[in-house]
C-alpha positions as CSV (number, residue, x, y, z in Angstrom):
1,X,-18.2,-37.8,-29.4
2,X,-14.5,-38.9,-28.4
3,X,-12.5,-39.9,-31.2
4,X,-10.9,-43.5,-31.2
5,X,-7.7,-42.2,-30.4
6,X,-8.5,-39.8,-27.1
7,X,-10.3,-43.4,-26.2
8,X,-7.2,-45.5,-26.8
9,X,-5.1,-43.0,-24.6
10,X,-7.8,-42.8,-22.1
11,X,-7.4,-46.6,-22.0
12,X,-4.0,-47.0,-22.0
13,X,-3.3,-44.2,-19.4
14,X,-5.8,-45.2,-16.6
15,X,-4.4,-48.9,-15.6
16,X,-2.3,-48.2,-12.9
17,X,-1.9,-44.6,-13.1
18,X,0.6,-42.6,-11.1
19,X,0.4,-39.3,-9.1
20,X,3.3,-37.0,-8.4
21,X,3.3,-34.0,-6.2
22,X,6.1,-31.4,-5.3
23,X,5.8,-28.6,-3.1
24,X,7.6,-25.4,-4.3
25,X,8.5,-22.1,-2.5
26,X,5.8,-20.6,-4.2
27,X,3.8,-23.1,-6.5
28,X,2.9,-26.8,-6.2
29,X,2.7,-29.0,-8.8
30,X,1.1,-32.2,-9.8
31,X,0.9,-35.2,-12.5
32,X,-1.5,-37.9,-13.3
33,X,1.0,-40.5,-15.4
34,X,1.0,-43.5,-17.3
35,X,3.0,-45.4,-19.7
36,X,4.7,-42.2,-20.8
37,X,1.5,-40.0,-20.8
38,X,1.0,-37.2,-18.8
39,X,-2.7,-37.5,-18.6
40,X,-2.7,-34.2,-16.8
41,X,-0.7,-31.7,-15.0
42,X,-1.7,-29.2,-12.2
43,X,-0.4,-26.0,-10.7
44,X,-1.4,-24.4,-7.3
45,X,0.3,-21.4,-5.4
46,X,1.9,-22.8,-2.0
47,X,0.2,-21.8,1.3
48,X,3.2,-22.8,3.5
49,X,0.6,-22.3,6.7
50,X,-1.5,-25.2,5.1
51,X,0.5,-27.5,3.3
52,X,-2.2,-30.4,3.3
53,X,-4.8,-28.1,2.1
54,X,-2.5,-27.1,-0.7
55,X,-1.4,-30.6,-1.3
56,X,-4.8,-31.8,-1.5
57,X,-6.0,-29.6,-3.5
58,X,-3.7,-30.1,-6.3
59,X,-4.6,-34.2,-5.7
60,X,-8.3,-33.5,-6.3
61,X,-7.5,-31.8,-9.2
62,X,-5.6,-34.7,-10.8
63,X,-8.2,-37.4,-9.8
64,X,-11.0,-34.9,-11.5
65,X,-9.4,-36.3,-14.7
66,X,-8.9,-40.3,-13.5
67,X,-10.4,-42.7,-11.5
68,X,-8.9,-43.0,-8.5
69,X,-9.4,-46.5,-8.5
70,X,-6.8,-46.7,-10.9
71,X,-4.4,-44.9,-9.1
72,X,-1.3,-47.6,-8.0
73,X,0.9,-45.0,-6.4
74,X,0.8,-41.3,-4.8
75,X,4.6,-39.7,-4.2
76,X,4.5,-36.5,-2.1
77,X,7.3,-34.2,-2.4
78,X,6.7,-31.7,0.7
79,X,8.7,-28.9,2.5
80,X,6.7,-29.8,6.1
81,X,10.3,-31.4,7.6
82,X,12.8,-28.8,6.1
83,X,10.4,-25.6,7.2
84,X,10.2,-26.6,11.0
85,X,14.1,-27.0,10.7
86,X,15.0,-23.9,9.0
87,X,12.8,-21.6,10.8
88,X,14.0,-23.2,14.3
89,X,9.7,-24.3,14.7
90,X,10.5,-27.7,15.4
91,X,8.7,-29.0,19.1
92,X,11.8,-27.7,22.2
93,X,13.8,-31.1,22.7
94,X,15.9,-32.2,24.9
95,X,19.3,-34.0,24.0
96,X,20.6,-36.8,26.8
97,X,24.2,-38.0,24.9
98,X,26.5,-40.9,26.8
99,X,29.6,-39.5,25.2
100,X,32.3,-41.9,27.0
101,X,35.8,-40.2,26.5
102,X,36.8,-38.5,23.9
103,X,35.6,-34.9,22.3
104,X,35.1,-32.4,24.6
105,X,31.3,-31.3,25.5
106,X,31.4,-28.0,24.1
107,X,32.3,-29.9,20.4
108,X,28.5,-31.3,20.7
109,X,26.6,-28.1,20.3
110,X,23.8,-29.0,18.9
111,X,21.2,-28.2,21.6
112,X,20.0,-25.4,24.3
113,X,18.5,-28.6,26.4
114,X,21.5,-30.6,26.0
115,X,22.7,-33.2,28.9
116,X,25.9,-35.7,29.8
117,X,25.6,-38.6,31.9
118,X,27.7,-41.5,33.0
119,X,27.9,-44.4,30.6
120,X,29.9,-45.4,28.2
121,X,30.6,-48.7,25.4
122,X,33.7,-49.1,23.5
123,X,34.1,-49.8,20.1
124,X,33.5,-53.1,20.3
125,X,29.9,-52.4,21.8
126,X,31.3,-53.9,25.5
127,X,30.2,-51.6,28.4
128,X,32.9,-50.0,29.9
129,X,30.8,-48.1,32.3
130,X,27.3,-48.6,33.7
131,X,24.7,-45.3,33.3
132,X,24.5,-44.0,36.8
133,X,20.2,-44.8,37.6
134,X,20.1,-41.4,40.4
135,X,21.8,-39.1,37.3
136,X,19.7,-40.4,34.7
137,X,16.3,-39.9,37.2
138,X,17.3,-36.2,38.5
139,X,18.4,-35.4,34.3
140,X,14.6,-36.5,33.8
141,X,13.5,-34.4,36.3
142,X,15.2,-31.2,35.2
143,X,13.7,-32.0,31.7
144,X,10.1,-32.7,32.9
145,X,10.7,-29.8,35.3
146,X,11.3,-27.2,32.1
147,X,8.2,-28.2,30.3
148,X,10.0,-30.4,27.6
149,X,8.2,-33.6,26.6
150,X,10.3,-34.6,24.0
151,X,13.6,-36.4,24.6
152,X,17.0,-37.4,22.2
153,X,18.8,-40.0,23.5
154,X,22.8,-40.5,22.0
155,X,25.2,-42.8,23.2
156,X,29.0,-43.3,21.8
157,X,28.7,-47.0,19.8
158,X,24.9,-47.2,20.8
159,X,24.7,-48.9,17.2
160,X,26.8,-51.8,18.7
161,X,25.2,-51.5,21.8
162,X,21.6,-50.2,22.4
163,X,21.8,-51.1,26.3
164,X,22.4,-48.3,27.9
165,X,20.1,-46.2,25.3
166,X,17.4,-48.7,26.3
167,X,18.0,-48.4,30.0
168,X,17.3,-44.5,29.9
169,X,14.6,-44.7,27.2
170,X,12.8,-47.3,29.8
171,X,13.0,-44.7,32.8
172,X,11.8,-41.8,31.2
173,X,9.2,-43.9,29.9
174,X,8.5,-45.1,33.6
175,X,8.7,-42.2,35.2
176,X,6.7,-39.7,32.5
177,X,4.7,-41.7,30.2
178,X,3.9,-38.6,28.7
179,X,7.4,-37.9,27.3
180,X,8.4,-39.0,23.8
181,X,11.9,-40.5,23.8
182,X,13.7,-41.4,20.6
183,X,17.0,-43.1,20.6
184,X,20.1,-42.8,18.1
185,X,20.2,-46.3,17.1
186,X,16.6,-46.6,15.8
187,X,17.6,-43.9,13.6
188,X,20.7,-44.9,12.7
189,X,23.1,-47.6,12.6
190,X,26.1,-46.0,11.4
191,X,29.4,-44.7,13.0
192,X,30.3,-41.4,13.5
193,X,28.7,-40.2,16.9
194,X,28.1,-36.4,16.8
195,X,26.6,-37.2,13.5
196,X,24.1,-40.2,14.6
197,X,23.3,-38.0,17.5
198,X,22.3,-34.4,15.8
199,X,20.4,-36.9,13.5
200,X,18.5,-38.5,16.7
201,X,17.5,-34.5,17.9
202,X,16.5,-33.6,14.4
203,X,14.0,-36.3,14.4
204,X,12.9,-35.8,17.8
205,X,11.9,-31.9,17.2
206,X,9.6,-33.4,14.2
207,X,8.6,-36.7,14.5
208,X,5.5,-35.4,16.0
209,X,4.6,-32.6,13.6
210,X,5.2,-34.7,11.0
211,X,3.4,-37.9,12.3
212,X,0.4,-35.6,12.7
213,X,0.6,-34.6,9.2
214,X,0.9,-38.2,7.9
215,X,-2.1,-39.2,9.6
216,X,-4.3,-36.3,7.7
217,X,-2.7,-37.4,4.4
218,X,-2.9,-40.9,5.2
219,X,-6.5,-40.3,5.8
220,X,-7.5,-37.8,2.9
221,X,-5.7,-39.7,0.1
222,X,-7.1,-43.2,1.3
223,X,-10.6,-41.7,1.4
224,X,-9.8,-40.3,-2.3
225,X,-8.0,-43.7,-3.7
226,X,-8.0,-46.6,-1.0
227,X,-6.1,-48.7,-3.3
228,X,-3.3,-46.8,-3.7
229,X,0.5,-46.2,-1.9
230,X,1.3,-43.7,-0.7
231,X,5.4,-42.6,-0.7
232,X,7.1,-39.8,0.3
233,X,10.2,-38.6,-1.6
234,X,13.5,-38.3,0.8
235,X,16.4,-36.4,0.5
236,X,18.1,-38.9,-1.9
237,X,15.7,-38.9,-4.6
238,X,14.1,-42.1,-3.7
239,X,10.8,-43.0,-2.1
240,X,9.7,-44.2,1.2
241,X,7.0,-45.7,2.3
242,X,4.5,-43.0,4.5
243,X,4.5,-46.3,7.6
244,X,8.6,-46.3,7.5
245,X,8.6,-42.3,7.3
246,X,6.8,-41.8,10.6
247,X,10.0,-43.2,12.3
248,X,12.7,-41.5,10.0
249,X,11.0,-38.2,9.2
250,X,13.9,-36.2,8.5
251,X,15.0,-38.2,5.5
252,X,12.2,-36.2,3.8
253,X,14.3,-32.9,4.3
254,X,15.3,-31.3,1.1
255,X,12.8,-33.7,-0.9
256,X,11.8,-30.5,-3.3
257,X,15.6,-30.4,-4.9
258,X,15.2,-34.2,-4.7
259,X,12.4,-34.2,-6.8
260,X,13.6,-31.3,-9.4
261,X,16.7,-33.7,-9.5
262,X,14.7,-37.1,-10.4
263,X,12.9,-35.3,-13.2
264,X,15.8,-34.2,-14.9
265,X,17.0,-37.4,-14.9
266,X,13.5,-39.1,-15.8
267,X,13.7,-36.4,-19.1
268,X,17.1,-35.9,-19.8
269,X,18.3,-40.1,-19.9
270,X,21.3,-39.6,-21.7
271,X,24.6,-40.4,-19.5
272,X,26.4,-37.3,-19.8
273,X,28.3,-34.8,-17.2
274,X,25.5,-32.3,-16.9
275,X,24.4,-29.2,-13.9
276,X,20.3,-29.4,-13.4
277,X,18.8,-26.3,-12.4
278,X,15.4,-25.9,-11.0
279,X,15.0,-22.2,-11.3
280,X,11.6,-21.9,-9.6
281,X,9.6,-18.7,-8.1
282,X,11.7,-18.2,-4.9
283,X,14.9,-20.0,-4.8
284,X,17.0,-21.8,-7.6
285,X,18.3,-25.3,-6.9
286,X,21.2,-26.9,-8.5
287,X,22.6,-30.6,-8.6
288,X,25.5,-32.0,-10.4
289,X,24.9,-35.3,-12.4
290,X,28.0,-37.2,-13.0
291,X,27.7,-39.7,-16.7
292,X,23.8,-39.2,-15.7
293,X,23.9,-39.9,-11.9
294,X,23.1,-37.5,-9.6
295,X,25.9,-36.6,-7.1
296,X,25.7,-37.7,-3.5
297,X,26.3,-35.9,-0.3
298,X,29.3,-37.7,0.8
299,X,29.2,-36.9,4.5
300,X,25.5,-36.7,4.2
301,X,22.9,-33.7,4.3
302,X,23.8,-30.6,6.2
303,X,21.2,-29.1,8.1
304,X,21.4,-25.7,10.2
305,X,25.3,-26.1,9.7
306,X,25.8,-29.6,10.8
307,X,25.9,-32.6,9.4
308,X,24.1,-35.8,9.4
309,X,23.6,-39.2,8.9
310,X,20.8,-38.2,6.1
311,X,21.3,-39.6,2.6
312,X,20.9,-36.7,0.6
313,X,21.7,-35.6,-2.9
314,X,24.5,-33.1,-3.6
315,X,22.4,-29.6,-3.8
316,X,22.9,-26.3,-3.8
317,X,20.2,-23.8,-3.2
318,X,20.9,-20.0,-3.8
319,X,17.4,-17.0,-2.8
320,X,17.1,-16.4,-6.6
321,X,14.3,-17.5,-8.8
322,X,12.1,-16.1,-11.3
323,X,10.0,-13.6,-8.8
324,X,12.6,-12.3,-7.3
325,X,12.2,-8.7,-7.3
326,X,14.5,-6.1,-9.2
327,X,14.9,-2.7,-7.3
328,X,17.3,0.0,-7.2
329,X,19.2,0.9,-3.6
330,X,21.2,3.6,-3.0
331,X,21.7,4.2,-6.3
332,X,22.6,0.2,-7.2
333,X,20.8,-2.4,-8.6
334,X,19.5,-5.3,-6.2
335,X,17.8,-8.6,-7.2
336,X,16.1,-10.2,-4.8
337,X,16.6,-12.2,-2.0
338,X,12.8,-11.4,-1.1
339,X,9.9,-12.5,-3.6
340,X,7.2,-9.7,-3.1
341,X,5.0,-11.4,-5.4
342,X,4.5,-12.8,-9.3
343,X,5.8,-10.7,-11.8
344,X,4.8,-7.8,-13.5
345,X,3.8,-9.7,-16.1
346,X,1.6,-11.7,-14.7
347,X,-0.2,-9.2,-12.3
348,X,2.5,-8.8,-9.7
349,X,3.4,-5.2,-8.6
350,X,6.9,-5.2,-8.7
351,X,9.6,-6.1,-11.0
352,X,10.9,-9.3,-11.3
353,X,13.9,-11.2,-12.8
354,X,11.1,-13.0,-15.2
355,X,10.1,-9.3,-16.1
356,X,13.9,-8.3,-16.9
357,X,14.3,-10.8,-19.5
358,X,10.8,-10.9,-20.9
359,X,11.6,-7.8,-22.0
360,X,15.4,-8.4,-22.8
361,X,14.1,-11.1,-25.4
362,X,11.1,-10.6,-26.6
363,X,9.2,-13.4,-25.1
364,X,5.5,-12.2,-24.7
365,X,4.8,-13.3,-21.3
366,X,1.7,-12.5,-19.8
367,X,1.3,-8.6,-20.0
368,X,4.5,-7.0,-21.9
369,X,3.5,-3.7,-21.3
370,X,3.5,-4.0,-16.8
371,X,7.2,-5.7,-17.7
372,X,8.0,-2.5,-19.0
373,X,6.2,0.3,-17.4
374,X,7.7,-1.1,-13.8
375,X,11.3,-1.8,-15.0
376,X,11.0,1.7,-16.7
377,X,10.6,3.2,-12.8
378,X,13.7,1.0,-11.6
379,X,16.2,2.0,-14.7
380,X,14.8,5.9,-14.3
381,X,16.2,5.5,-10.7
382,X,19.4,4.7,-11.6
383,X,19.7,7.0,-14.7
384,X,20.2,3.8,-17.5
385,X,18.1,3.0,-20.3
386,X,15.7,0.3,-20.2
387,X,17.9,-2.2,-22.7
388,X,20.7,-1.6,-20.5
389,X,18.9,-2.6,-16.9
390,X,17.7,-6.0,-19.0
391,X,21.1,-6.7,-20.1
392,X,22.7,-5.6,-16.1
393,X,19.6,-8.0,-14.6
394,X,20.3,-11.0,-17.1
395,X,24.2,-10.7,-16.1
396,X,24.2,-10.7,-12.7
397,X,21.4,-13.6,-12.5
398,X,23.9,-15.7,-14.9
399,X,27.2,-14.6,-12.4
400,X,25.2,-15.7,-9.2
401,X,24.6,-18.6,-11.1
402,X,27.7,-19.7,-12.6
403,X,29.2,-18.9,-9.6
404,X,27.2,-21.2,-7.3
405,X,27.7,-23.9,-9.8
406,X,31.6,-23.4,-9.8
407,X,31.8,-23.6,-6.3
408,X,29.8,-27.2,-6.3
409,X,32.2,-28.2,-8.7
410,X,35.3,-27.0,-6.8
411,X,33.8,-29.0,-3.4
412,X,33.6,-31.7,-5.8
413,X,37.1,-31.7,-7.2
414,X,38.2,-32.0,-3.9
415,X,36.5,-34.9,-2.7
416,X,38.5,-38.4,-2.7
417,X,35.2,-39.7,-5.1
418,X,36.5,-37.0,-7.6
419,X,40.1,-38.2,-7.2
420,X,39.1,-42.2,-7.8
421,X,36.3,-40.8,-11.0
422,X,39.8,-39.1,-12.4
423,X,41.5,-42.4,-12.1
424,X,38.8,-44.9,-13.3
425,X,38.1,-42.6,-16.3
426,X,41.6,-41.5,-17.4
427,X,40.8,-37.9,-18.1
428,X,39.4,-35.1,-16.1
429,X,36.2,-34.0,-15.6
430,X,34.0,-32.1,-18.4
431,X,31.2,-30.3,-18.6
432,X,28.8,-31.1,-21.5
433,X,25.5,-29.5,-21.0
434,X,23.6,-27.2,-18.9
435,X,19.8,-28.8,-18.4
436,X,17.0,-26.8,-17.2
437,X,13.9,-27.5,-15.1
438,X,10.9,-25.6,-13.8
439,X,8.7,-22.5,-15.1
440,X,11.8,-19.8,-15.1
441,X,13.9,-22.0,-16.8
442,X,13.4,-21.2,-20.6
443,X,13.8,-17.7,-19.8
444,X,17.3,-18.1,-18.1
445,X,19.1,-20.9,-18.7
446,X,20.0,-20.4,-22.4
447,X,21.5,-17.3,-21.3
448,X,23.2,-19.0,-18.7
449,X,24.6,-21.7,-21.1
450,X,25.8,-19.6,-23.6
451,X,27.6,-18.2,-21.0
452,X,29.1,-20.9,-20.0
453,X,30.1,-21.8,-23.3
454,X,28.2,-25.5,-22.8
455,X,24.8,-26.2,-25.0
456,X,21.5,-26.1,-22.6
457,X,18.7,-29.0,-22.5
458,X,15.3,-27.8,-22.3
459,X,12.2,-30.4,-22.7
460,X,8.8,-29.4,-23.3
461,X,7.4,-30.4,-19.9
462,X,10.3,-29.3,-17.7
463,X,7.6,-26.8,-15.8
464,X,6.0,-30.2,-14.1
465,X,9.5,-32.1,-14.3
466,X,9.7,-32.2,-10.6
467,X,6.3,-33.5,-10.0
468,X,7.6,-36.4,-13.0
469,X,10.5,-37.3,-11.1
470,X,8.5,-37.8,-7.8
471,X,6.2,-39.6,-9.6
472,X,8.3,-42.3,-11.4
473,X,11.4,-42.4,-8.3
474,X,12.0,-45.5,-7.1
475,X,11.5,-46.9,-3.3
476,X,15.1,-46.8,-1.5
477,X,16.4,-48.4,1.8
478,X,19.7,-48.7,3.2
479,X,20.5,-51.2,5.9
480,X,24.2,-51.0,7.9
481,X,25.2,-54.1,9.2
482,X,27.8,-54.6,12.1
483,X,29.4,-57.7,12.7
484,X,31.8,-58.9,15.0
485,X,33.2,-62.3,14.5
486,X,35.2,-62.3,18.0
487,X,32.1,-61.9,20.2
488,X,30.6,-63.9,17.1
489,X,27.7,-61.9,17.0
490,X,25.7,-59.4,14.3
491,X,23.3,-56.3,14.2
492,X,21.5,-54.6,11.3
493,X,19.7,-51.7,11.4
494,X,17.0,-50.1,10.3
495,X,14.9,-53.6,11.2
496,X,16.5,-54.1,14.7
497,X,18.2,-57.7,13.0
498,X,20.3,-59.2,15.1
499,X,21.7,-63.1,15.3
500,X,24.8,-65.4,15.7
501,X,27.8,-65.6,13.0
502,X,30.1,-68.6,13.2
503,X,33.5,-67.6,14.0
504,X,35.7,-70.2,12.0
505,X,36.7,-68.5,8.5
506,X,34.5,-65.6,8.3
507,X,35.4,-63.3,5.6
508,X,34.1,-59.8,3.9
509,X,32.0,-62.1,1.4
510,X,30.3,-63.8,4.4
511,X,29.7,-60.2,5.8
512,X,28.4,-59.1,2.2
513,X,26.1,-61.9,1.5
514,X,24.5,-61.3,5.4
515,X,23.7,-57.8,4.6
516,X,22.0,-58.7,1.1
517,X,20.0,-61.2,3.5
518,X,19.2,-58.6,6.1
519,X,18.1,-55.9,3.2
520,X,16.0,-58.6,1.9
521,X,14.1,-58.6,4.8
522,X,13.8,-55.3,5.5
523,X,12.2,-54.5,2.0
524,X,10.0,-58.3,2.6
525,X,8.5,-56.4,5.5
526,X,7.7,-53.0,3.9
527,X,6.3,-54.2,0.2
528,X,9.5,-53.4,-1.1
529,X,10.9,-57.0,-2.4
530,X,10.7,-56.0,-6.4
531,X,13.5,-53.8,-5.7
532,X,15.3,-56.2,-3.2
533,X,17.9,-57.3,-6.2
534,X,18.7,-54.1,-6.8
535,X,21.0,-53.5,-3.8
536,X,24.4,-51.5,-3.7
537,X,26.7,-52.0,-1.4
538,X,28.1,-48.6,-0.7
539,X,30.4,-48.6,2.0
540,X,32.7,-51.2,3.2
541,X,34.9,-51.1,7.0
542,X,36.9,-54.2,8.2
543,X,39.1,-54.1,10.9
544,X,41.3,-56.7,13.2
545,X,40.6,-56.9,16.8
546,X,44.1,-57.8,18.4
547,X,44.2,-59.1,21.7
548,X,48.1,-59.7,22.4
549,X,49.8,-60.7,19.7
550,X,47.0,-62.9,18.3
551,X,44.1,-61.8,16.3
552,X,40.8,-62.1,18.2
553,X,38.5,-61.5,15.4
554,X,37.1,-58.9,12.7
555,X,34.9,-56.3,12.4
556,X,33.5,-55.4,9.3
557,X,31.1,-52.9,8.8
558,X,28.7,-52.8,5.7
559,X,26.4,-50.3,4.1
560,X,23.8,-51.2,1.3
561,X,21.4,-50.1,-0.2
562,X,18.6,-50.0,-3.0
563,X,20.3,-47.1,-5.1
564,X,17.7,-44.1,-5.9
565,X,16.8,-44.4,-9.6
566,X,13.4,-44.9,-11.5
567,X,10.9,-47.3,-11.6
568,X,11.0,-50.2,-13.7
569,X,7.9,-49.2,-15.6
570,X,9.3,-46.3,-16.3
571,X,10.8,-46.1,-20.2
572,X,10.3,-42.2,-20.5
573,X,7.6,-40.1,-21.6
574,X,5.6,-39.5,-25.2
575,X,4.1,-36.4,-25.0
């Protein structure tokens, strides 16, 4: 018979219950929460060739322990967008860019398939030249000729004018129905050409895989709870609806640090300058969290060495984890980058980092005895004792470390954001702890800490903390708005918003309040309005258009946004 207080917490945890998943290099991991109960937590080894069967199994392991009817929210945290990009497996694309004059062709290398046709808009989004219709038909041609049915269209102040991105994305579409075209500007409203364009081609090689794989989720999780949401964490730590994802897929690149990065903050809530680290199986991740906010990507994320117009946390990933293996080569010691398998420990055949300081401080994992027996082969190869590998293993995992983490902080230092912190604050930046998240943690970071000379922050359930922080993120979306008061005239995108502004006295506050409107619409028309009043505005442009001597008009460009963050339910967890 249950007692009255397993019956109070089943109670209590079942009324709007919410599910986290994040996908790992080598394990997934799960949570069923509610009002700051983990009702249950769930880990699965990653089969990167079937993510959903991965991911599903790990949700029909949560719902075993909840009725799914209960179930408000589902947040996946997967690795499907970042794996097709990093190992080049994304669908062969074409790029068509309208580059105007300016930067030289051989500055936008971004793309084997990559073609430059006539067309061109000024600043001001006023066509200067007209696309040439026999180019942009024989271009088409050579593309449909070479197999290639997916097509990137970029052209130089598109996001003031779509025209001539319209024109060429209603050819191809007339000519080869088959092809998929997508177009900068539905991406992304913002300046900075070679950047809106490399986004455009990056969504383009995976819109498809990844539209394919949101309609099995879409299809297995509504079977399992058809009353819930499902979101999908991005790169910024917030969530996204799975409808508004099928356009933007890349935004969900390098949602796994995103999500080790929302948990620390969901356990650790205390406003202090603090480096997370997600030391997982494979790879160790780690973020900088200025007064308790995560850092940002200022320039936004870089993939495959370029960057974009992704909003994306400030995250460095290094190959070291907690299964890396520890080998001796040509008579030195080598850690990793390769995971052959778990460690010794835990039934693995080789040595592992894990292994090294299992042994090093006495921590009973799994099988002592295979720790020792295979770092015992290792230190015999290179003629030291078995205390002395440990203690060689345990230093060069904290250098590699401290290392990576000193280099984030010298990027930082010279970012203009780290010059206006150092003003607003008076005083220069300090370090006050060292917080730790995922299984390997507790094994390395207090060694690393100590180290550093900072304390360390471990919580009880920082093995799950990513799943946590996917689980209780908040929904995000950022809207740019463009206005130009001359031409008397605005666009907003994502939303395609567009309308009249009235010339006489308009002014930055006029341009602010417009893109609070236009974000209030945006999140009206993806169920996202309880956040709506939440905005940030984080960027602000306004310039004077000078015809003559007499001013013309203005332009001022807006960003804002609903800042990443947590839930409003969420007050922390109990157990």
């Amino acid at each position: 018979m249950k007692s009255s207080n397993d019956e109070i917490r089943r109670v209590k945890g079942m009324n709007n219950a919410l599910i986290g998943i994040d996908v790992g290099g080598t394990y997934t991991d799960g949570v069923l929460f509610r009002d700051g109960l983990i009702l249950h937590s769930v880990k699965h080894r990653t089969d990167e060739d079937d993510l959903k069967g991965t991911l599903l199994l790990v949700l029909d392991d949560l719902l075993v322990h909840g009725q799914a009817k209960d179930v408000r929210r589902v947040v996946l945290s997967t690795t499907l967008v970042t794996n097709l990009l990093a190992s080049g497996r994304g669908e062969r694309t074409a790029l068509i860019l309208l580059p105007g004059k300016g930067l030289p062709y051989s500055a936008y290398d971004y793309s084997p398939d990559t073609y430059f046709l006539k067309g061109w808009i000024d600043f001001r989004g006023r066509q200067i030249e007209a696309p040439d219709p026999g180019e942009i038909e024989d271009t088409l041609e050579k593309i449909h000729g070479s197999g290639i049915e997916r097509v990137a269209i970029a052209g130089k102040f598109s996001n003031r004018n779509d025209s001539h991105e319209k024109t060429l994305k209603k050819m191809a579409r007339d000519l080869y129905p088959h092809m998929d075209v997508c177009t900068s500007n539905e991406i992304s409203g913002r300046l900075n050409f070679p950047r809106r364009a490399v986004t455009c081609y990056y969504t383009a090689m995976t819109i498809r895989d990844w539209n394919r794989f949101a309609d099995e989720m879409e299809a297995a999780v509504k079977a399992r709870a058809p009353h819930c949401e499902l979101h999908i964490l991005k790169a910024d730590g917030g969530t996204t609806t799975l409808a508004a994802s099928r356009l933007r897929p890349c935004e969900t690149v390098f949602s796994g640090p995103a999500a080790s990065t929302m948990g620390t903050v969901a356990l650790n809530r205390e406003e202090l300058n603090a480096v997370s680290i997600d030391i997982g199986g494979t790879t160790s991740d780690i973020s900088l969290l200025i007064e308790g906010k995560p850092l940002h990507a200022s320039q936004g994320a870089l993939i495959a060495g370029h960057l974009t117009h992704i909003n994306s946390f400030a995250v460095s990933s290094i190959a070291l984890g907690g299964d890396s293996a520890v080998y001796a080569r040509d008579g030195k010691l080598e850690i990793g980058p390769m995971r052959l398998g778990p460690a010794a420990c835990f039934g693995g055949e080789v040595p592992t980092v894990t292994d090294a300081f299992n042994i090093m401080n006495q921590l009973g994992l799994g099988n002592p005895e295979a720790s020792h027996v295979t770092l015992n082969a290792v230190a015999a190869a290179l003629g030291v004792p078995l205390d002395g590998l440990c203690r060689s293993v345990a230093d060069q995992v904290s250098e590699r470390l401290e290392k990576s983490i000193e280099d984030m902080f010298r990027h930082w230092e010279n970012e203009p954001a780290y010059k206006v912190w150092e003003v607003v604050n008076a005083r220069k930046f300090n370090l006050h702890q060292v917080i730790g998240i995922g299984a390997a943690a507790p094994t390395i970071v207090p060694v690393l800490a100590e180290r550093m000379k900072v304390p360390h922050f471990l919580h009880r359930l920082s093995p799950v903390a990513n799943a946590l922080g996917a689980a209780v993120a908040r929904p995000t979306v950022a809207v740019e708005l463009h206005v130009d008061t001359g031409r008397e005239m605005y666009s907003a995108s994502p939303g395609g918003l567009s309308g009249k502004v009235n010339k006489r006295n308009y002014q930055l506050k006029n341009a602010e309040e417009l893109a609070r409107d236009c974000l209030k619409q945006v999140c009206a028309d993806r169920g996202l309005s309880d956040y709506a009043d939440d905005a940030q505005i984080y960027s602000v442009e306004q310039f004077n258009v000078i015809r003559g001597w007499e001013q013309e008009g203005k332009l001022f460009d807006i960003g804002i946004q609903i800042s990443p963050g947590l839930i409003h339910e969420y007050k922390g967890v109990e157990n």
